[in-house]
N, C-alpha and C positions, 0 to 999 in steps of 0.2 A: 852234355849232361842230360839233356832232353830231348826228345822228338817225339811231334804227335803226327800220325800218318792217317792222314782221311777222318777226321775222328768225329764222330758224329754223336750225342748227346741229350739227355732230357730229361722229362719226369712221366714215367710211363706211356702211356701210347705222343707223349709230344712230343719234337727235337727243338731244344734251343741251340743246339750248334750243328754247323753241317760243313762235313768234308775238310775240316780244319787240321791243314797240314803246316808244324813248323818246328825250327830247329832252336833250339838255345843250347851255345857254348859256356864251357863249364870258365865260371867265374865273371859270366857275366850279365848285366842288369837289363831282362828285356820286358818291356812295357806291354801292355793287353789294356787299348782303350777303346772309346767308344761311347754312345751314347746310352742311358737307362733301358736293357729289354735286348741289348747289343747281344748278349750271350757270353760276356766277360768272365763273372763268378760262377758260372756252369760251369764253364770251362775251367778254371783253377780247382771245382768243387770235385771235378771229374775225374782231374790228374790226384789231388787226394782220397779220391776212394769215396766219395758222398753222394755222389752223383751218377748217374747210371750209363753206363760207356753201351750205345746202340750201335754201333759201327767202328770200324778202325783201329790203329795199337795207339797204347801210350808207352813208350820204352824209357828207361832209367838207363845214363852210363848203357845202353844195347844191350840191358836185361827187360823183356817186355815184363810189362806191370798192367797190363790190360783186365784181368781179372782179379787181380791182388786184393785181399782186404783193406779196410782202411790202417788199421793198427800193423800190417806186414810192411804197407809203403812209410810208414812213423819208420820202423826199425831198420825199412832199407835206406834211409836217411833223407826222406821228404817232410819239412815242416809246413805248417799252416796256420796262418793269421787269418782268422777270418773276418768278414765284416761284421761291424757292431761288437767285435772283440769279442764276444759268448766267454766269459769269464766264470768262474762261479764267486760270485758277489759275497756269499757271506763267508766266503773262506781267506784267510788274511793270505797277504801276497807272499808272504813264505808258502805256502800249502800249495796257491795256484802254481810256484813254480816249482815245487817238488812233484806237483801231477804232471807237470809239463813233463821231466824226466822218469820217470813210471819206467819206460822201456828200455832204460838205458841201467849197467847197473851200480847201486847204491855207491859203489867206493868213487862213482865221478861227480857223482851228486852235488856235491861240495866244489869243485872244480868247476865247474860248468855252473853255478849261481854265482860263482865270483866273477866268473868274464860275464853274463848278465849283468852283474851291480856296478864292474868297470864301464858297460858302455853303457848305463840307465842310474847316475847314481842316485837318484830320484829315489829311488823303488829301495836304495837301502836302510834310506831316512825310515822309510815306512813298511821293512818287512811285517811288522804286528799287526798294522790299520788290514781293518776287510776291505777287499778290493773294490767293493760298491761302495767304499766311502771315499776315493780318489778321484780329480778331476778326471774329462774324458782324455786328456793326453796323456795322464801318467795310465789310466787304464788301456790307451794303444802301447803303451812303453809294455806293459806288463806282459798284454797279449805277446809281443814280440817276444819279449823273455822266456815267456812259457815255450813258444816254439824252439827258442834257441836251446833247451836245455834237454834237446832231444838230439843234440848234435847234428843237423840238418845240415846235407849238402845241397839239397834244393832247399829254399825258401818262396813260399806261395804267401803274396802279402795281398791282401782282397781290400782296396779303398783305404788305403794308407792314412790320405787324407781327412778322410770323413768326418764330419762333425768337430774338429779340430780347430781350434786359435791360431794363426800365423808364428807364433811361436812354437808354438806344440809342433806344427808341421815341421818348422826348420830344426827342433831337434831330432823328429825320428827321422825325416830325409839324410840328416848327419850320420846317424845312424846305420841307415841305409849304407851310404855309401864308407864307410868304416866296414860293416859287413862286406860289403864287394873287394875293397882291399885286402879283406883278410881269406880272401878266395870263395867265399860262397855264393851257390850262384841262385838270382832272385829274378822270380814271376813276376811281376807286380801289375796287381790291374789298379786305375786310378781315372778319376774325375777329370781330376785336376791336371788337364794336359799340359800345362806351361811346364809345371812342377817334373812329370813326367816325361818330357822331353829333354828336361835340363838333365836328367841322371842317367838316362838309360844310352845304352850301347845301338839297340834294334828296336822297332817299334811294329807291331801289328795293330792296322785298325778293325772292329767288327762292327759289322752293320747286319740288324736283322739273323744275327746267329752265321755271316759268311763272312772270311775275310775278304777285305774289300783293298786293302792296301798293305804292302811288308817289305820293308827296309830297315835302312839304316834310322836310328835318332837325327844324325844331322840332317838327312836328305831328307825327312820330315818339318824339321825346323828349314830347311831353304827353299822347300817345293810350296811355294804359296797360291799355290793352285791345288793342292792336296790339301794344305789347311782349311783352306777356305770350304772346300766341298765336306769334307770329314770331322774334320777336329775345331771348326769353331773356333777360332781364336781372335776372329773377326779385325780389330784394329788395335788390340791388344801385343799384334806380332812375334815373331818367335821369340820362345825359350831363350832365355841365357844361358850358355855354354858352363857346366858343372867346373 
């Protein structure tokens, strides 16, 4: 579904990523972790068009998207959760998810908020409330909903976790993976390596804008010489298997 070949990254004369080559199969969950400064959300920012591609392709399904606008890679079916949700606060969460679907047209509209309200029914209690007046996990519920309503075959989810209650987390991870059964296939960069490693299929680590390690999830959760060096998980130990 994806491949970034060499791909190199930044914000004008900088590069936060470099030479970052990797594959993701269509339908499934590959993680992008790492430490704060790693070049994580550059890299998800980049594959959606936000972020300025200094080197290398970025390919959709083996149509390059290297130069693509942002709004062409929405309609070629790349969605985008970003961090801190960027919501528009004073518009009630019917609006925020009718601007999610903008590019899709109007007669699915209706179709496509109903499978959002089946997997968030959260968000149906409160289509009227403004979206700045929702806790922070119904506003990640929301952010997701907006993405989904652009019928995304990639899903780019930037810090899933963030700022989230243990509750709020284990619903949109359900989420998550309800999403991946229903064949979409998801980016996800995240903090929270435990969390992260229990759902995902592949894992790349980045250090300093390079990968520094890529494999499997499990061979991440059993290489405890890779944990230790990278991921931090210190005496906490591996992930539970999803």
């Amino acid at each position: 579904m994806l491949r970034l070949e060499r791909l190199g990254c930044g914000y004008g004369t900088f590069r936060a990523v470099h030479d970052l080559s990797l594959e993701i199969a269509q339908g499934a969950v590959f993680a992008l972790i790492g430490a704060n400064g790693a070049g994580k959300s550059s890299t998800i920012l980049a594959i959606a068009g936000h972020v300025a591609v200094q080197s290398g392709r970025i390919l959709l399904a083996d149509a390059e998207i290297t130069g693509a606008p942002a709004g062409a890679r929405v309609r070629a079916g790349i969605g985008l959760v970003p961090e801190g949700r960027r919501l528009f606060f004073d518009l009630t969460v019917a609006d925020n998810l009718a601007l999610g679907g903008y590019a899709r047209p109007k007669a699915r509209l209706a179709r496509n908020r109903d499978a959002v309200l089946e997997l968030f029914p959260r968000l149906g209690e409160r289509l009227d409330q403004a979206a700045g007046s929702l806790s922070g996990g119904e506003q990640q519920m929301l952010a997701i909903g907006r993405a989904l309503m652009a019928e995304p075959r990639l899903l780019l989810i930037d810090e899933l976790s963030l700022g989230l209650m243990p509750k709020m987390i284990d619903s949109c991870y359900d989420a998550v993976r309800r999403l991946k059964a229903a064949g979409i296939t998801i980016l996800l960069v995240e903090q929270s390596t435990t969390r992260a490693l229990a759902i995902a299929d592949r894992v790349c680590v980045l250090e300093s804008g390079r990968a520094v390690w890529q494999g499997s999830a499990r061979d991440a959760r059993e290489d405890p010489a890779m944990i230790d060096a990278y991921l931090g998980l210190g005496e906490a130990g591996p992930a539970p298997v999803a």
